[in-house]
C-alpha positions as CSV (number, residue, x, y, z in Angstrom):
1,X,11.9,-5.7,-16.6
2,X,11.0,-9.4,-16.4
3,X,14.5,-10.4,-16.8
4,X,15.2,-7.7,-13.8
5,X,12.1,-9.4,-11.6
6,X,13.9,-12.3,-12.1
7,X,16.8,-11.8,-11.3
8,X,15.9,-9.9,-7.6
9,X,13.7,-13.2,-7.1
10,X,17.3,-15.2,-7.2
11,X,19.0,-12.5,-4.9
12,X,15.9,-13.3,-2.4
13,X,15.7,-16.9,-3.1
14,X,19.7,-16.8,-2.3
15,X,19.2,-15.7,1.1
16,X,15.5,-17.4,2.2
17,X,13.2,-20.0,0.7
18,X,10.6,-19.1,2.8
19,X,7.1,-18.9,0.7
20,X,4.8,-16.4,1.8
21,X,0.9,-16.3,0.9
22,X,-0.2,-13.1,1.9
23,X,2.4,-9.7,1.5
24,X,2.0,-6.3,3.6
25,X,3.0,-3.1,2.5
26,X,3.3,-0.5,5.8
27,X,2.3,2.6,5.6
28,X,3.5,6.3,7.5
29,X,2.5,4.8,11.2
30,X,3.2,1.0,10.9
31,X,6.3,0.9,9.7
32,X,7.2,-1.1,13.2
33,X,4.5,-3.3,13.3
34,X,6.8,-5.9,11.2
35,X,8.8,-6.1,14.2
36,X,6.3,-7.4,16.2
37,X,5.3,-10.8,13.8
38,X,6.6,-14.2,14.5
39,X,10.1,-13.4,12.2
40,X,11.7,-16.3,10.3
41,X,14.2,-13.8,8.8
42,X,14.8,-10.2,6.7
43,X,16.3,-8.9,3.9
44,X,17.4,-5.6,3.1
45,X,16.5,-3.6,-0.2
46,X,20.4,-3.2,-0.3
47,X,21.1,-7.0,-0.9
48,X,18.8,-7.4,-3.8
49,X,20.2,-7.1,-6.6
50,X,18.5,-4.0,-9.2
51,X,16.0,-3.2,-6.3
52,X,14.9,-0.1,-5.8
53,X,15.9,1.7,-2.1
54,X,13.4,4.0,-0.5
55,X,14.6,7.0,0.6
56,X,12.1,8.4,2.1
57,X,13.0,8.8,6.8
58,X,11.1,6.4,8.7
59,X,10.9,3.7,5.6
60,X,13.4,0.7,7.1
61,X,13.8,0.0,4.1
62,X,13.7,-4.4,4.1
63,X,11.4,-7.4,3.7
64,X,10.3,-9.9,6.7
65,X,9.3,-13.1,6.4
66,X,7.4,-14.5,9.2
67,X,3.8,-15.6,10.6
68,X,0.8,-13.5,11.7
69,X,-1.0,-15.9,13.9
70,X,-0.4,-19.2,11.0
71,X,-0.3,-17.2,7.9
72,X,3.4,-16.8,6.1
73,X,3.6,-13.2,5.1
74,X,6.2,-11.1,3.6
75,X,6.3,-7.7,5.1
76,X,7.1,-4.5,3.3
77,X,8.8,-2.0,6.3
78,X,8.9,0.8,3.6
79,X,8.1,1.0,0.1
80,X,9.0,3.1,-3.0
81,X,7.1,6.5,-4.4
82,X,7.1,7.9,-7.6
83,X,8.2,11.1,-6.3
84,X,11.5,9.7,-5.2
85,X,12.5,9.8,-8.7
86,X,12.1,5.7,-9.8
87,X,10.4,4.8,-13.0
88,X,6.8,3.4,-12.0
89,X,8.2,-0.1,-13.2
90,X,10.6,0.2,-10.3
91,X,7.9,1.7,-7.9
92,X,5.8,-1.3,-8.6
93,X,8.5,-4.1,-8.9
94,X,8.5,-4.8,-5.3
95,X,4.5,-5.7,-5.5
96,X,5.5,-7.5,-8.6
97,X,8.3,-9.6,-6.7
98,X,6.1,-10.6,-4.0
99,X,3.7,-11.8,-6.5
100,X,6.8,-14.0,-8.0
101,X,7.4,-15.3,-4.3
102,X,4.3,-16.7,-3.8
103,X,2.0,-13.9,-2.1
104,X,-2.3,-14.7,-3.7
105,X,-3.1,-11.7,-1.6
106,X,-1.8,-8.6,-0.9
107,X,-2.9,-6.0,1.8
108,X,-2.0,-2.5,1.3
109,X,-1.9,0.2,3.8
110,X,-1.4,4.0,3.4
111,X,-1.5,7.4,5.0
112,X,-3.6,9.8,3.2
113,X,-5.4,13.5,3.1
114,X,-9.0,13.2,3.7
115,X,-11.1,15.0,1.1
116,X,-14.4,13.7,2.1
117,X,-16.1,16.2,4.4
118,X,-17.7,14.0,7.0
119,X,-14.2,12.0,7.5
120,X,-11.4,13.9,9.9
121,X,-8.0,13.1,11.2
122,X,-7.7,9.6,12.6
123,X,-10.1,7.7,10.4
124,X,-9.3,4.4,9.1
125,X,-10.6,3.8,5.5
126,X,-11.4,0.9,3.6
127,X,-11.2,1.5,0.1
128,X,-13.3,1.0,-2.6
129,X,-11.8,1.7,-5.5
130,X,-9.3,4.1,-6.8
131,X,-9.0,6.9,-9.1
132,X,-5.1,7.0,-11.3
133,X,-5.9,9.7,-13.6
134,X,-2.8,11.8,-12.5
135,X,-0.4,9.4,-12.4
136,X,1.3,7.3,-15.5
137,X,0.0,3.9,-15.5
138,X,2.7,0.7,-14.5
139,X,1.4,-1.2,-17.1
140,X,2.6,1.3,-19.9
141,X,5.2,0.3,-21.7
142,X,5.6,-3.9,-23.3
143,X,3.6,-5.5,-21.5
144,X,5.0,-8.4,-19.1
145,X,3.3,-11.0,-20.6
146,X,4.4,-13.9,-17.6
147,X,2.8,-11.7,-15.4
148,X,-0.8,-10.9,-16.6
149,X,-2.4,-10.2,-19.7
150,X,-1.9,-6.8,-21.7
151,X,-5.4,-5.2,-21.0
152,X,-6.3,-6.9,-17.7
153,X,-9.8,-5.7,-15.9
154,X,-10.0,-3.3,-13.3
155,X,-13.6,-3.7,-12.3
156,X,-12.8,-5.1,-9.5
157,X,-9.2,-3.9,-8.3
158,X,-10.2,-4.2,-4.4
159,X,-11.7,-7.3,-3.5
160,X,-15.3,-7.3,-2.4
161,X,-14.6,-10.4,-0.3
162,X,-11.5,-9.2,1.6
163,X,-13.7,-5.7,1.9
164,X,-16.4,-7.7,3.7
165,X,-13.8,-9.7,5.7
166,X,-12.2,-5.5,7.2
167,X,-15.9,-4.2,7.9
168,X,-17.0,-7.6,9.8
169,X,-13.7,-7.5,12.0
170,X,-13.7,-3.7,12.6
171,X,-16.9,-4.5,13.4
172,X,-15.8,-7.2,16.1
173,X,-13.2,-4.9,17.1
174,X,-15.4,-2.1,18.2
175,X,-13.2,0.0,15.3
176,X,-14.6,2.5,13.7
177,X,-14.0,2.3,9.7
178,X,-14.9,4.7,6.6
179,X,-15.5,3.5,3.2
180,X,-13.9,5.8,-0.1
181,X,-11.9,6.2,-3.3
182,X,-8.5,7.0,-3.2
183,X,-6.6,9.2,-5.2
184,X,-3.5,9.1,-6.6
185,X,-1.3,11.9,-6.7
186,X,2.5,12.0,-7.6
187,X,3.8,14.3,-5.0
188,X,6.2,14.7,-2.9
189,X,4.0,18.4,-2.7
190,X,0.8,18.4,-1.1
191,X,-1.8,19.1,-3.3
192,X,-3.4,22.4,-3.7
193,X,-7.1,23.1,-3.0
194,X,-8.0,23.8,-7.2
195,X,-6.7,20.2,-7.2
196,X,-8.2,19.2,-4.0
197,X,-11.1,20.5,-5.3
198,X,-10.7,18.5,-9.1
199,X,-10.2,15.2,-7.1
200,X,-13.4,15.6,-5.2
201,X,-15.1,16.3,-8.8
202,X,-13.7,12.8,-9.8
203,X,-15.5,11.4,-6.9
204,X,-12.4,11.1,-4.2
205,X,-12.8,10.5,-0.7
206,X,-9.1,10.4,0.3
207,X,-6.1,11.4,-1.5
208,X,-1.8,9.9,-1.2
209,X,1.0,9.2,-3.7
210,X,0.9,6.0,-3.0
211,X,-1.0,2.0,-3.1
212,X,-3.0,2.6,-6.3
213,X,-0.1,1.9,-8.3
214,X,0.7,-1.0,-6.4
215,X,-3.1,-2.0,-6.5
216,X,-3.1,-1.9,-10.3
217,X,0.2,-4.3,-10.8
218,X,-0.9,-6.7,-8.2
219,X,-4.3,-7.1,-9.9
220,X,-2.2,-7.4,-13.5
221,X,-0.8,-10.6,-11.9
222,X,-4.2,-11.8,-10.8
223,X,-3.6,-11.2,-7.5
224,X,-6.8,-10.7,-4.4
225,X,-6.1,-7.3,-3.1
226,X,-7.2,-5.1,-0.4
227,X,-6.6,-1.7,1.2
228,X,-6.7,0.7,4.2
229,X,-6.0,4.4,4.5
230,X,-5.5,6.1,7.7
231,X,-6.2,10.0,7.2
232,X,-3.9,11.9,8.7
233,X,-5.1,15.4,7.7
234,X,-7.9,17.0,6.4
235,X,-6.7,18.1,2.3
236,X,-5.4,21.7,1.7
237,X,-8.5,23.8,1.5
238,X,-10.6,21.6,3.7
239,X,-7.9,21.5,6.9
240,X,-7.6,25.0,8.3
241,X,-4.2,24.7,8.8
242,X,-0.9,24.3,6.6
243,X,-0.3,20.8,6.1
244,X,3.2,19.4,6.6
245,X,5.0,15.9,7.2
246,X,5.4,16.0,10.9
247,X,1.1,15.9,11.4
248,X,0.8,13.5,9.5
249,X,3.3,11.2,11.5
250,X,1.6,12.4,14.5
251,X,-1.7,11.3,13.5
252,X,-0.5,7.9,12.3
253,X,1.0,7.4,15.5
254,X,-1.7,8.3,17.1
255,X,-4.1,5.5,16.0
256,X,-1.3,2.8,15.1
257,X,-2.2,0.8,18.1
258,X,-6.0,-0.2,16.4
259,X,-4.6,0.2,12.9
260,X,-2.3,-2.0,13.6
261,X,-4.7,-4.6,15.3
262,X,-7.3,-4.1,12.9
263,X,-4.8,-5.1,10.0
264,X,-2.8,-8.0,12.3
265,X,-6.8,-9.5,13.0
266,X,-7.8,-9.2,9.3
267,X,-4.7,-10.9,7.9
268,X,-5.8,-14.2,9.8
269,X,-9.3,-14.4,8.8
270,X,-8.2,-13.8,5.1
């Protein structure tokens, strides 16, 4: 896996030397707000050699390079799921090649189903921490060791700092913000309510098949790390309707505009 990292690091490094510090992953919603960054230049998932392509609609599917305000950033405009079929080494070897570019922080951003009852459709959540319980671990396996060491801490997988930094600037913003644990599912199904239900028990406040993953491998490089969800629906059980792919779109397009200034405000006080 190293040897693969290393080699998509020379298929970017081919085509841009362009050192980010901080790197993005978009979300359902956001997956345009790359396009409106100072850009230096893109690549696409297609010219990097052993990299895995999302196929999931609405994921462009590329990296850009460019400034928010003076910070270099790398930009994920659509990432990779489990539930696509990848190994998790190749769902988490994007978060893992930004690492090797140069990124020290990464922000992560998500759709999710809200299982907390006081949240509803529209809320932006920080998150806290996160729960992986259902999904295999990206650190299984021989562990990487030019990456991180092979049982690295999880104490603090979200950083308290960059937490403080969302809150204060929502706060400036007049944006509302929630506060919760996410939970990691596989997917691509929604979850039923008996599992709805189980992730509450754990202590969930939102639930995606995404970001936790990406969390964990980021933090395995040493990396500062922070996250938003945007809930799109209410969980099966808790929303009184079926829930389906098209709502959740809706939603996220719904609030983009202050997700997306929220996100663009916090990555230059970082």
């Amino acid at each position: 896996m190293y040897n693969k990292l290393v080699k998509c690091l020379k298929s970017v490094r081919e085509k841009t030397d362009f050192v980010p510090e901080v790197g993005l992953i978009l979300g359902s919603g956001l997956g345009d707000y790359a396009d409106e960054i100072k850009i230096v230049t893109t690549v696409d998932y297609n010219d990097i050699e052993g990299f895995p392509v999302s196929t999931v609609v609405g994921h462009k599917g590329r990296f850009v390079f460019g400034y928010v305000g003076d910070v270099p950033v790398v930009i994920m405009q659509g990432r990779v799921h489990y539930y696509e079929g990848y190994p998790m080494q190749d769902v988490v070897l994007p978060t893992r090649l930004m690492g090797m570019m140069g990124i020290k922080k990464l922000f992560l951003t998500n759709a999710s189903g809200g299982l907390n009852e006081y949240f509803k459709a529209g809320d932006l959540m920080i998150i806290t921490d996160h729960i992986t319980t259902a999904v295999p671990s990206p650190l299984i396996g021989k562990n990487i060791d030019e990456l991180g060491t092979r049982f690295p801490d999880m104490s603090e997988v979200y950083s308290k700092r960059l937490q403080g930094v969302i809150k204060e600037t929502a706060a400036e913003l007049g944006i509302e913000v929630q506060e919760g644990v996410y939970v990691q599912f596989t997917g691509p199904n929604y979850e039923t309510p008996a599992e709805v239900r189980l992730a509450k028990t754990w202590g969930g406040d939102a639930v995606g098949m995404s970001t936790a993953v990406e969390a964990m491998a980021a933090r395995h490089m040493g990396l500062e790390v922070c996250g938003i969800s945007c809930v799109t629906n209410m969980a099966a059980g808790i929303s009184k309707t079926a829930l389906s792919h098209k709502e959740v779109q809706e939603t996220a397009d719904r609030v983009a505009k202050e997700f997306k200034l929220l996100v663009e405000t916090v990555i230059k006080k970082m």
